[in-house]
N, CA and C atoms as a LAMMPS dump frame, in Angstrom:
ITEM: TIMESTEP
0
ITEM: NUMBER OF ATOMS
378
ITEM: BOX BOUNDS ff ff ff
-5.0000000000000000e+02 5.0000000000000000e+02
-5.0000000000000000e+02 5.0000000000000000e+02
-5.0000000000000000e+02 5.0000000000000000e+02
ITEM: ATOMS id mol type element x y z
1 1 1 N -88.829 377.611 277.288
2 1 2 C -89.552 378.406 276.301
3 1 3 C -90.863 377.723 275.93
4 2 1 N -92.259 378.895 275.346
5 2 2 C -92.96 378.041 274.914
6 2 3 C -92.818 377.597 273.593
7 3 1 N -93.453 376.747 272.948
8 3 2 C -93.475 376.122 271.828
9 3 3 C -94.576 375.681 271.408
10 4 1 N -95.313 376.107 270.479
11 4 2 C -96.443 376.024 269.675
12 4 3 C -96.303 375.174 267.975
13 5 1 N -96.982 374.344 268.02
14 5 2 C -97.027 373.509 266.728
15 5 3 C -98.018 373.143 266.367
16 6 1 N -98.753 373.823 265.145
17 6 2 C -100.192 373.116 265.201
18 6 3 C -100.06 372.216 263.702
19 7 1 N -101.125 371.186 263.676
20 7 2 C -100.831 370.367 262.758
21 7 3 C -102.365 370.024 262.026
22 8 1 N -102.505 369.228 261.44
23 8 2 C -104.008 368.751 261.18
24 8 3 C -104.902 369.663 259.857
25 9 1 N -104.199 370.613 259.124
26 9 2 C -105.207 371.297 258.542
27 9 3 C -104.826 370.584 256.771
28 10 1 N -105.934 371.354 255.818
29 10 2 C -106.397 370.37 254.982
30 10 3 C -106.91 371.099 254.085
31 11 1 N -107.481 370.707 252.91
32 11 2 C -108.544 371.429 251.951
33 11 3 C -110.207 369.993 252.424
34 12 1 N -111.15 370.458 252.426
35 12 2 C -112.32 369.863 252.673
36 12 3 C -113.462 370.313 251.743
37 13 1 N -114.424 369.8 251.527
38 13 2 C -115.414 370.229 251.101
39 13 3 C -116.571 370.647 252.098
40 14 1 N -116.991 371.688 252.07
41 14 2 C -118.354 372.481 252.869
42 14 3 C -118.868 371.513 252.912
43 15 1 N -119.207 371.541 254.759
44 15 2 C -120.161 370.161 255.594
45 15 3 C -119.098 369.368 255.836
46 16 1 N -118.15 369.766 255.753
47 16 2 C -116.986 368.418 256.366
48 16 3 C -116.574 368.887 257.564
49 17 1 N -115.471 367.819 258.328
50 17 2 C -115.105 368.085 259.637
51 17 3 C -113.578 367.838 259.735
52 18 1 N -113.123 368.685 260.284
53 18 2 C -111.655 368.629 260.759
54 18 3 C -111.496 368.845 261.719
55 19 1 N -110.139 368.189 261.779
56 19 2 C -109.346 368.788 263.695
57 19 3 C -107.98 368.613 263.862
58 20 1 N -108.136 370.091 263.851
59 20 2 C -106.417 370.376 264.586
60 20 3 C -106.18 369.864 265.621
61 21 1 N -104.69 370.044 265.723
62 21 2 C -104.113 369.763 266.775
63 21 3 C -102.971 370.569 266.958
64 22 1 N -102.544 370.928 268.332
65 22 2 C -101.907 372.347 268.737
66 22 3 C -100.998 371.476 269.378
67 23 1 N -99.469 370.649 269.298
68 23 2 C -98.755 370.349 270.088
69 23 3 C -98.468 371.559 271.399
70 24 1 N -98.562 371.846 272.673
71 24 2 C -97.827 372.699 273.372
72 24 3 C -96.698 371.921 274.06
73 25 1 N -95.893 373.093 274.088
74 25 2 C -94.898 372.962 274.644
75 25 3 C -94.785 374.106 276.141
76 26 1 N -95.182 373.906 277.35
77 26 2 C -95.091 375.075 278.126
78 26 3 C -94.64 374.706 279.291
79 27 1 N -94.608 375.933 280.15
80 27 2 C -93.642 375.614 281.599
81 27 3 C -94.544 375.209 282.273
82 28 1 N -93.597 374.075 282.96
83 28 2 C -94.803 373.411 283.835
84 28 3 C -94.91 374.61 285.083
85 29 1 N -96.077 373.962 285.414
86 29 2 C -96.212 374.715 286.406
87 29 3 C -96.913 376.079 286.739
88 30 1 N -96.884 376.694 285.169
89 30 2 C -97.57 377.946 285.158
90 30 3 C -98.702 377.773 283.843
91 31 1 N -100.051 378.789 284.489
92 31 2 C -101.361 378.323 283.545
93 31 3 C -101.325 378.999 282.568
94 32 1 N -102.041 379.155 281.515
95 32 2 C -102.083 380.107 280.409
96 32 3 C -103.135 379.728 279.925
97 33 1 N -103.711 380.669 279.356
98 33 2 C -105.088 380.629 278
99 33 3 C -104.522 380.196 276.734
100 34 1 N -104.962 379.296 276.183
101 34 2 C -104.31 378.744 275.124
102 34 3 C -105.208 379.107 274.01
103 35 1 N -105.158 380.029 272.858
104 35 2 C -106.482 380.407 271.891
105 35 3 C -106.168 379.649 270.801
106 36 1 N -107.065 379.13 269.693
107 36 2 C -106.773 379.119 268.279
108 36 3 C -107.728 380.418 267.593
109 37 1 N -106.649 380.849 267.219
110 37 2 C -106.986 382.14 266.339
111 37 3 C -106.906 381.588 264.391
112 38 1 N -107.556 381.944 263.667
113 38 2 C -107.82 382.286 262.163
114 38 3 C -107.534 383.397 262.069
115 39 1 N -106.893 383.275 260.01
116 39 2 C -106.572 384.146 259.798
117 39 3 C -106.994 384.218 258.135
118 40 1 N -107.861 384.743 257.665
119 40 2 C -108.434 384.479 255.92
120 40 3 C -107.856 385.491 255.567
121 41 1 N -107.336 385.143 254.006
122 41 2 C -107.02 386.485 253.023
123 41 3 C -107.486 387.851 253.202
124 42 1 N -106.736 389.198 253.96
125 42 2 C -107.196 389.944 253.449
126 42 3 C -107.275 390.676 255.023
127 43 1 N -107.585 389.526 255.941
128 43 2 C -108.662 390.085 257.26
129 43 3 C -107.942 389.93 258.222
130 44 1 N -108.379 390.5 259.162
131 44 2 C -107.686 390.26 260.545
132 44 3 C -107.694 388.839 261.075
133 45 1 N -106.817 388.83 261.862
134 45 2 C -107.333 387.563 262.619
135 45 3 C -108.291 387.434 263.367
136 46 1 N -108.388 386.214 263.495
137 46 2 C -109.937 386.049 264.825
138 46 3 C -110.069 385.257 265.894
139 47 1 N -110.159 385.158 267.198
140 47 2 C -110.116 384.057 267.914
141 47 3 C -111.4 383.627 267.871
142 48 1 N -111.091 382.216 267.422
143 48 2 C -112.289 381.161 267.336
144 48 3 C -112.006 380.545 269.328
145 49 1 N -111.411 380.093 269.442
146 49 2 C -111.982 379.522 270.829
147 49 3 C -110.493 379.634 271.849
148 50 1 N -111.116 379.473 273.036
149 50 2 C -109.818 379.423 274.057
150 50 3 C -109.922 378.434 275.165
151 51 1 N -108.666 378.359 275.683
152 51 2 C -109.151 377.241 276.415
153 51 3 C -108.393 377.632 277.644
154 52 1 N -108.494 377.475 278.942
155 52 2 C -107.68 378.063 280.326
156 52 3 C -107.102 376.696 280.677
157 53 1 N -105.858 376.602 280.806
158 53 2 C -105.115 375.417 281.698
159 53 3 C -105.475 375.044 282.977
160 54 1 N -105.479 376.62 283.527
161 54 2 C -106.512 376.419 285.289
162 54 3 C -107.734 375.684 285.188
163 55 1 N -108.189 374.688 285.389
164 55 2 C -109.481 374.253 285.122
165 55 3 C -110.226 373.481 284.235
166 56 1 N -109.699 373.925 283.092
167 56 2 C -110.057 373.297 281.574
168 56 3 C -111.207 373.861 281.356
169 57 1 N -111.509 375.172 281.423
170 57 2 C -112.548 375.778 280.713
171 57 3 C -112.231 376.057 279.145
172 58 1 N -113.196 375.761 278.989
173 58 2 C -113.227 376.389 276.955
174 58 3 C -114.685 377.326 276.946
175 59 1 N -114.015 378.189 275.626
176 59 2 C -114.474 379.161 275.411
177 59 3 C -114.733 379.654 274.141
178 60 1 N -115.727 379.546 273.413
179 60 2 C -116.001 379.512 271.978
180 60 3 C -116.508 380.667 271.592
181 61 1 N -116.097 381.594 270.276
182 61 2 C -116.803 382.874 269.676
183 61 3 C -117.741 382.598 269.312
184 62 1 N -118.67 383.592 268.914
185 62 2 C -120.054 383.439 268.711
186 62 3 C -120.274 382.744 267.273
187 63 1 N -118.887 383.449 266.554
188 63 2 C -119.176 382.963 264.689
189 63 3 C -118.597 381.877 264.87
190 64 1 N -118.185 380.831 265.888
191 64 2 C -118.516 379.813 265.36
192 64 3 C -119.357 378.472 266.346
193 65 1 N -120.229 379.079 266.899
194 65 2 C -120.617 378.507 268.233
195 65 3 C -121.67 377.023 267.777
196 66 1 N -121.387 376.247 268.281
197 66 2 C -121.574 375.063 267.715
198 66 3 C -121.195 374.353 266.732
199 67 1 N -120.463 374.8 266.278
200 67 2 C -119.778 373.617 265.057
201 67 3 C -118.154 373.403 265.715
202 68 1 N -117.523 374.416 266.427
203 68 2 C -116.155 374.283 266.804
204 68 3 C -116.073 374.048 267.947
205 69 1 N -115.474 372.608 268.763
206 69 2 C -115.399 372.889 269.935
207 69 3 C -113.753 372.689 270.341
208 70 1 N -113.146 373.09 271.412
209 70 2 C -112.095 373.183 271.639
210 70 3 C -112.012 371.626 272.886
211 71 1 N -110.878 371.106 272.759
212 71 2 C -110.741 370.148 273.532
213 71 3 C -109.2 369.698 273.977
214 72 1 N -108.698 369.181 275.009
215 72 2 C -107.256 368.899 275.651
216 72 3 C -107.076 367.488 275.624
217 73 1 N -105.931 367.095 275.455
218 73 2 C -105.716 365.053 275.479
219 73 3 C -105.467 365.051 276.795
220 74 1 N -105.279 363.607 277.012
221 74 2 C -104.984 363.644 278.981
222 74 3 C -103.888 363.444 279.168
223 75 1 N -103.015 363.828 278.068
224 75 2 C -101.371 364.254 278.517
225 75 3 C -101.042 365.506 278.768
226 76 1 N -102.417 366.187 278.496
227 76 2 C -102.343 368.244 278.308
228 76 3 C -101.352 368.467 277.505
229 77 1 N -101.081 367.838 276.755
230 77 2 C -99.492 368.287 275.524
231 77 3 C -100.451 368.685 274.31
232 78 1 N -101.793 368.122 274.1
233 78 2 C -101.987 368.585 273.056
234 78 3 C -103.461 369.183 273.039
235 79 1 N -103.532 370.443 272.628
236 79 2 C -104.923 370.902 272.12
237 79 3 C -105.113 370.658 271.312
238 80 1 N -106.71 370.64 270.702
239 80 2 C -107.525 369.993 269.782
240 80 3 C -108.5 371.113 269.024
241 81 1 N -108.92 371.477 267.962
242 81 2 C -109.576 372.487 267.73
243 81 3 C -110.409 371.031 266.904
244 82 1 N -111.692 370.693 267.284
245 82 2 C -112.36 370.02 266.276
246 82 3 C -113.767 371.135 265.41
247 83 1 N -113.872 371.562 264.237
248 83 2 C -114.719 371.842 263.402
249 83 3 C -115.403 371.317 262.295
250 84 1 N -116.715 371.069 262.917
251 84 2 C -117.855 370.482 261.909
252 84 3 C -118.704 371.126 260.97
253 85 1 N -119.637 371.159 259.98
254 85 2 C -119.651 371.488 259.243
255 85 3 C -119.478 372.91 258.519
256 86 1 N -117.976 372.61 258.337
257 86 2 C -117.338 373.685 257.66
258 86 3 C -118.174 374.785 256.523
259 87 1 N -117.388 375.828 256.262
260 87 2 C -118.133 376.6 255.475
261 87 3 C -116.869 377.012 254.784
262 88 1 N -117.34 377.48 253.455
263 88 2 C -116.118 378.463 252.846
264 88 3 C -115.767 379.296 253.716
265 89 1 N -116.187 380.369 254.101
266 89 2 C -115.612 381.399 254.847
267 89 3 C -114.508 380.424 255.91
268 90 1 N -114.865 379.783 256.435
269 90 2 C -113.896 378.675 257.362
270 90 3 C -112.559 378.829 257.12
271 91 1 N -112.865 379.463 255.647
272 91 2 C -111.088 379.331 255.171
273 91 3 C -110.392 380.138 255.557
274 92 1 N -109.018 380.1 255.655
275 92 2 C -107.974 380.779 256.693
276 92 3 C -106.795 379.791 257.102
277 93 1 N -105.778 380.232 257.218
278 93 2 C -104.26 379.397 258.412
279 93 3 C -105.575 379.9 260.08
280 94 1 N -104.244 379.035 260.499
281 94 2 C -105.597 378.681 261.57
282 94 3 C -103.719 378.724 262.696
283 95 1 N -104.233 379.318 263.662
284 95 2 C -102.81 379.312 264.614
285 95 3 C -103.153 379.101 266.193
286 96 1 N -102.538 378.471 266.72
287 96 2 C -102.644 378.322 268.334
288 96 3 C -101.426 379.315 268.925
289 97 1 N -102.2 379.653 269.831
290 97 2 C -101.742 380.679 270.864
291 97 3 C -101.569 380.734 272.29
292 98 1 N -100.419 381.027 272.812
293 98 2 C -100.362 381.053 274.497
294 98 3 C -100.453 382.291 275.366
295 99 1 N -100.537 382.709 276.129
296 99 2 C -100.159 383.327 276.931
297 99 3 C -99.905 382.912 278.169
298 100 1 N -99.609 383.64 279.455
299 100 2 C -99.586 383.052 280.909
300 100 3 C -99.955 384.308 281.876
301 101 1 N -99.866 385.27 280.738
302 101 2 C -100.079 386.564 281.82
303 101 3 C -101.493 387.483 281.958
304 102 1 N -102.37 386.24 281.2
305 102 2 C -103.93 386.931 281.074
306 102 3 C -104.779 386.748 282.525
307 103 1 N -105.285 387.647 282.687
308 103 2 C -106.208 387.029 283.903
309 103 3 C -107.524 386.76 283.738
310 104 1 N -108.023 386.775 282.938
311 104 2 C -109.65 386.716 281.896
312 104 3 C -109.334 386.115 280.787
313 105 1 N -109.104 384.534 280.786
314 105 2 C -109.124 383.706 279.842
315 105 3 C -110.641 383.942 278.812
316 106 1 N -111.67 384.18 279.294
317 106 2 C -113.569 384.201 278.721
318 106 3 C -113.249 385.343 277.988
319 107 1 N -112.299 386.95 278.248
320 107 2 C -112.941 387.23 277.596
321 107 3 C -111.253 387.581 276.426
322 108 1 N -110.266 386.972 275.987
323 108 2 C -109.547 386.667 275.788
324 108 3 C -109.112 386.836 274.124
325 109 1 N -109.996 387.266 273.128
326 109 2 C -110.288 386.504 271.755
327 109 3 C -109.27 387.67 270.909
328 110 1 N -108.508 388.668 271.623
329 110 2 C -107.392 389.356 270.691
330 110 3 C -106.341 389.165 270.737
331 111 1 N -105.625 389.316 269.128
332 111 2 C -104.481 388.184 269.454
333 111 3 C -103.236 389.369 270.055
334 112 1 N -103.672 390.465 270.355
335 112 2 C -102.53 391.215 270.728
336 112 3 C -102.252 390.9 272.194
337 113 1 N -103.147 389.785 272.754
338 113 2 C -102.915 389.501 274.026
339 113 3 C -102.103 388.407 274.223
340 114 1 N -101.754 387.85 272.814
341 114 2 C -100.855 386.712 273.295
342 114 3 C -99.829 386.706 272.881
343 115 1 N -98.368 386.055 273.39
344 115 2 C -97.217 386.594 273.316
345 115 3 C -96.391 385.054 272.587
346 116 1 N -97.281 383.974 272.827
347 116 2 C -96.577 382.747 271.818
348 116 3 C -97.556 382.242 270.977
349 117 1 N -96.577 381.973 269.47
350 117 2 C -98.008 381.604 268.454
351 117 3 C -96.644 380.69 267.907
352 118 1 N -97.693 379.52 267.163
353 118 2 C -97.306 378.703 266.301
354 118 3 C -96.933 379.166 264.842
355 119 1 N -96.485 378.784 263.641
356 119 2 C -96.825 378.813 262.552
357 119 3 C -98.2 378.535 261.9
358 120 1 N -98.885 377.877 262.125
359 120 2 C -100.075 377.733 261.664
360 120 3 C -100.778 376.519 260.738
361 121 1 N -101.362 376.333 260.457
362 121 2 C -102.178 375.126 259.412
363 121 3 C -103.202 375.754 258.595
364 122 1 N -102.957 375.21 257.781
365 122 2 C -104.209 375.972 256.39
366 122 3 C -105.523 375.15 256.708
367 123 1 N -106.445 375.528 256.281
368 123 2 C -107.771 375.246 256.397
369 123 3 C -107.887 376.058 255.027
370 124 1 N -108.617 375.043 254.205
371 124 2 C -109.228 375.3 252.97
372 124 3 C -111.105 375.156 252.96
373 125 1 N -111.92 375.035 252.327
374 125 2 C -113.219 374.601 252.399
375 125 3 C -113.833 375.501 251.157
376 126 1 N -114.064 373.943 250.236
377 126 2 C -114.659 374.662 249.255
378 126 3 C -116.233 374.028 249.012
């Protein structure tokens, strides 16, 4: 099974930097787009960035293009969502996501496309 655990989130003050971390748990052997999606009071969710196992491409939304980059450890067990200077709006649970059955990791950013999600981590920013 997969298994999603993300960890790392926080209350910060606007202009600060954080970084998640997405324990995965997945079958070896098979690739998947791995997203971290947000989720603020009220709103839909959003995919902030993705990342493809095939390759190690990452893939960042436009609202947050340059301050968030997505990154893998060199055990591939863990994704990394690092975000720099935060903003209020920033705020939201913040969730990592799998799939294995996408074939367009780039263009990837709805979460009805993915079929394993974590619980999530708060992200505060005031």
């Amino acid at each position: 099974d997969v298994q999603l655990v993300e960890s790392g989130g926080s209350s910060v003050l606007a202009g600060g930097s954080l970084r998640l971390s997405c324990a995965a748990s997945l079958n070896p052997g098979d690739t998947y787009c791995l997203g971290w999606f947000r989720q603020a009071p009220g709103k839909e969710r959003e995919g902030v960035g993705i990342f493809n196992t095939h390759g190690g491409r990452t893939y960042t939304a436009d609202s947050v293009q340059g301050r968030f980059a997505i990154s893998q450890d060199s055990t591939k067990n863990t994704l990394f969502l690092t975000m720099n200077t935060l903003k209020p709006e920033d705020t939201g649970m913040y969730y990592c996501a799998a799939d294995g059955g996408l074939s367009d990791c780039s263009s990837s950013f709805q979460d009805y496309e993915y079929n394993f999600w974590g619980r999530g981590t708060q992200v505060t920013v005031s």
